[in-house]
N, C-alpha and C positions, 0 to 999 in steps of 0.2 A: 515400428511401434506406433500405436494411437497418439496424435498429438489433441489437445484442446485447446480452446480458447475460454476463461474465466471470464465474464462480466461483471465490477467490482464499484460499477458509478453510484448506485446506492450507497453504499459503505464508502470507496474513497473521494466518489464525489460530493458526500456529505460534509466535506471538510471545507467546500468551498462556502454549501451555504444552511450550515449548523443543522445537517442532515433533513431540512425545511421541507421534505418531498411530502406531500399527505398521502393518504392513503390513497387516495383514486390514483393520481400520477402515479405514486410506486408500483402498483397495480396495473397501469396501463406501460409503464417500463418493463416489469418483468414479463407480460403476454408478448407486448412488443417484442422483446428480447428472444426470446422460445419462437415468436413464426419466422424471425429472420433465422432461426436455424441453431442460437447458442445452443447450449444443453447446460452452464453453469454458470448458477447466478447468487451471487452474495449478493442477501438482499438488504443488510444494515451491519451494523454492529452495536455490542450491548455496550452502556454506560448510564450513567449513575443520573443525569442534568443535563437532562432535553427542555429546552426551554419553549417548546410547542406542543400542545396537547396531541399532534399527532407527529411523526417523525420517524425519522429510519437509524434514530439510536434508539436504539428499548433497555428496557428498565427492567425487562423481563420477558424469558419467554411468550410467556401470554402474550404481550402485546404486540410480538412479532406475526402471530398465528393468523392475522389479519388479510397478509398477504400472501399465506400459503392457500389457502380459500380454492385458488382456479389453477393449486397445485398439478403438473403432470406427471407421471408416472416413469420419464425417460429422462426426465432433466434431473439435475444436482442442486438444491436449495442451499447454502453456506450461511453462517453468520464467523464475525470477527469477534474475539477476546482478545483486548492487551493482556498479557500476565501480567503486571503489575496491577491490574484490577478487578482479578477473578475474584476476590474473596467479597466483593459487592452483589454479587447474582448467587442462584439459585438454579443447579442446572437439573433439568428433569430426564429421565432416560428417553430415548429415539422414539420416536413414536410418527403416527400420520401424522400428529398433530404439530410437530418442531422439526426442525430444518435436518437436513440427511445429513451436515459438514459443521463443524466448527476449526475456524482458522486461528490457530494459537499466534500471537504476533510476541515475542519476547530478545531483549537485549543480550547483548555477549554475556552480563554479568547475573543472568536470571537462567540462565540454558540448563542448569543441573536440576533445580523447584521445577523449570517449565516444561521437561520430560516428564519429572513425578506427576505434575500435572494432564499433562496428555495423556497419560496412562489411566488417571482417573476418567477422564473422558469417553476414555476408549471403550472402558467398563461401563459407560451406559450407554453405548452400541454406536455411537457418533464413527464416522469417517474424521481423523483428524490431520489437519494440514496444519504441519509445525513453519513459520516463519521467522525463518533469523533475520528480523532487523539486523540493516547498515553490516552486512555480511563482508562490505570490505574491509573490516576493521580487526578482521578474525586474523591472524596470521596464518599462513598455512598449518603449519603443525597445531595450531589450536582449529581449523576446522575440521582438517582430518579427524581431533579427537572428537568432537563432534558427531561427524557423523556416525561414527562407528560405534557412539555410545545410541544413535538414530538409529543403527541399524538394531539394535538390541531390543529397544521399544518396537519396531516395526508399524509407524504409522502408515496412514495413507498415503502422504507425501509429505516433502521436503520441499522449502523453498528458499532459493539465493535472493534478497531482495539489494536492489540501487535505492537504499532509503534514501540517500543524498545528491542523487543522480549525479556519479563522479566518473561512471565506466564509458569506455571505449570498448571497442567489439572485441579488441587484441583481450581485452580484462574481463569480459565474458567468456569468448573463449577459453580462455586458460583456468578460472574460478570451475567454470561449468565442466571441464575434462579433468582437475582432478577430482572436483563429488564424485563426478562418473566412476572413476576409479575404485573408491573407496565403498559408494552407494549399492547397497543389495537392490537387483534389478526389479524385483517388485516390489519395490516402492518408489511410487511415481515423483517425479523430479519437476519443479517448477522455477518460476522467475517473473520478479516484480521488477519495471522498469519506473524510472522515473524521468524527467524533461530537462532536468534541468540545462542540460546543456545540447539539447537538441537529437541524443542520440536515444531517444526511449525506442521509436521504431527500429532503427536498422539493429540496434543490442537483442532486440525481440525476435527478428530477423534470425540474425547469428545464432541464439540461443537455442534456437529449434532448428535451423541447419546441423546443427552439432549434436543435439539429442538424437541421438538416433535409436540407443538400445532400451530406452526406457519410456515409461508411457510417460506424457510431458504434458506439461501445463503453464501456459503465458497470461498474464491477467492483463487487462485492458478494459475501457470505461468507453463513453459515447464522447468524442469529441475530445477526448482527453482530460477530460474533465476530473479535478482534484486539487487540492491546495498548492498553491504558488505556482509551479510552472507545468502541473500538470503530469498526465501521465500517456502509455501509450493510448491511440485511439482505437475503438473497435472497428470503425466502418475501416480503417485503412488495413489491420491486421487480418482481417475476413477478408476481405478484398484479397492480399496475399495469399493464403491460404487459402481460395481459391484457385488464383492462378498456377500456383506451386506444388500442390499437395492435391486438388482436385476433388475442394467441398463445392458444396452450391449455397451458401449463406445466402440473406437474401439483402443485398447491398441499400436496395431501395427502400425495403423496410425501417433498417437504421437512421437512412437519411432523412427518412417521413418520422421516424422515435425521435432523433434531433431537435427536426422542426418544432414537433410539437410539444415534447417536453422541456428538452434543455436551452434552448433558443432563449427563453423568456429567462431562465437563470442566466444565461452568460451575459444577454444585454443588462443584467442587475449586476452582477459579479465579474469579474474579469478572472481567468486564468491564461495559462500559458506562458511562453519563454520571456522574460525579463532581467535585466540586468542583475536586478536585486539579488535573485535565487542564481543566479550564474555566477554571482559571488562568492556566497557560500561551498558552490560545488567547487571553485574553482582553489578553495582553502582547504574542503573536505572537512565541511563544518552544519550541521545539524541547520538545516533551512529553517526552523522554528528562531532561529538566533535572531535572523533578520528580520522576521516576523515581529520580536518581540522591541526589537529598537525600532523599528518603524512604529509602531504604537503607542512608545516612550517620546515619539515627533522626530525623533533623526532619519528622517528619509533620504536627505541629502546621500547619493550612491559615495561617493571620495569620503567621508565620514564614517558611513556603515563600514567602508574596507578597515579604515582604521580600526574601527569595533571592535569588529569584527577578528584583528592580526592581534589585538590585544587580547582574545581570548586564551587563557592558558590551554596546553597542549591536550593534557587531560579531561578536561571540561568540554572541550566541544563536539563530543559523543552526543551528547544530551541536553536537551534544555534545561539551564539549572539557573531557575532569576535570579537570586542572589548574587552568582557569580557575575549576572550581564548588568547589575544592576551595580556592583563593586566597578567594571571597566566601565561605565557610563559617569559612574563619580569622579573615577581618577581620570577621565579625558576632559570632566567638565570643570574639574581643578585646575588641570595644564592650561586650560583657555584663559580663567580666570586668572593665573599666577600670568600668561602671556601679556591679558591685557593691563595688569599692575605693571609690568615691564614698561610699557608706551608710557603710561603717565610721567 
């Protein structure tokens, strides 16, 4: 079966730097992208408060259209929808003029709304790619039910994502063979990998040695590029796919799209593997947690663990301030009540 490779550094590398690309760079990424050979490229995703007059969160179709311009005729155009944010947009049916994909991204606890919703989508001619966020959260029996209520909608494809980046190849494997199991063969199967703890390539690897009856799709960014520790890299997955499968991507292309786009972001922003996000994975705790006490000034890593073990069991799905903002009081009590102790 046809494997692809997704291009998604617009959209997830927008997280590093508040989707900041203008239009020329987006524009010179996605050409860049199309001659080294991709064929799918998520080119932003919609939201509400873009704090740049140009940007690769839109506010609106329309102002996606911008970079559909030196659209091709063989490649795949995609944007992203959180579910929890669809009722801010305006979605217009398929046209020359808007993107061929929309990638639904929604929680365990939105799956039933976010099928009704993809069906809406679907009826105005979109290819839809359903993403279940943090899919290891799902127990078996509740994704089998899952899927099987996916098979009934019949999207374009299905995706397991490592929102937390927690899996080991053994846990791709085994997630990825039973969907197979359950998943109606046409409808294509994909997988979002995350860094956190170093294994986004070989899980990416795994994923698509194990795919084999379904058409497959692995997403991946330029340099790995995306919030905190990052995701798998394009030029190394092409590169495999390559040698393995026997594309002809064009390696050097990527590396010259690096230089001249991303280069200048990473020497401003930093991403990639850190202690901090290796923390979270290592809890199986929504990396937004750590994000959000590091900007509360607890950076201190032996502090964040604490935070961090203090978060209740239920809560660390999701980023919920209130709750991180309740353990940041009661650790900063214990200190306080410590140091009345000494006196």
């Amino acid at each position: 079966m046809e494997k692809h490779i997704l291009d998604c550094t617009l959209r997830d590398g927008g997280y590093v730097n508040n989707w900041g690309f203008s239009h020329e760079s987006a524009s010179r990424i996605i050409d860049g992208l199309y001659t080294s050979g991709i064929r799918n490229i998520e080119i932003g995703i919609m939201g509400t408060n873009p704090s740049l007059p140009w940007s690769t969160k839109f506010r609106t179709f329309q102002e996606a259209e911008i970079l559909l311009r030196n659209r091709k005729p063989d490649c795949r155009y995609a944007l992203m929808i959180n579910y929890a944010e669809k009722d801010n947009f305006t979605i217009p049916s398929r046209s020359d003029l808007t993107v061929d994909a929309i990638r639904i991204a929604f929680f365990a606890n939105e799956w039933k709304d976010a099928l009704l919703y993809a069906e809406y989508i679907q009826a105005l001619g979109y290819e839809v790619f359903l993403q279940a966020m943090a899919t290891t959260y799902y127990s078996e029996t509740e994704l089998v039910v899952l899927v099987k209520a996916i098979n009934k909608l019949h999207p374009f494809a299905f995706y397991m994502v490592d929102s937390f980046g927690t899996m080991y190849t053994d846990d791709v494997v085994r997630m990825a063979n039973l969907i197979q199991s359950v998943l109606e063969q046409n409808i294509c199967f994909g997988f979002h990998a995350h860094n956190n703890i170093q294994m986004a390539f070989a899980n990416s690897i795994a994923f698509s040695q194990t795919v084999n009856s379904f058409e497959s799709f692995v997403d991946a960014t330029i340099y790995g590029m995306g919030r905190g520790a990052g995701n798998v890299t394009t030029e190394m997955l092409t590169s495999y796919f390559n040698r393995k499968y026997g594309f002809s991507f064009d390696i050097t292309e990527l590396v010259g799209l690096f230089q001249r786009e991303i280069l200048p972001i990473y020497q401003q922003y930093y991403w990639g593997y850190s202690l901090q996000y290796f923390l979270t994975s290592s809890k199986n705790i929504n990396s937004a947690y750590s994000w959000y006490f590091a900007n509360k000034g607890y950076t201190d890593l032996e502090v964040q663990s604490q935070l961090l073990e203090a978060l209740p069991m239920e809560n660390r799905y999701a980023l919920m301030k209130s709750v991180a903002d309740s353990v940041i009081a009661a650790y900063e009590a214990e200190i306080a009540h410590k140091k009345g102790d000494k006196k």
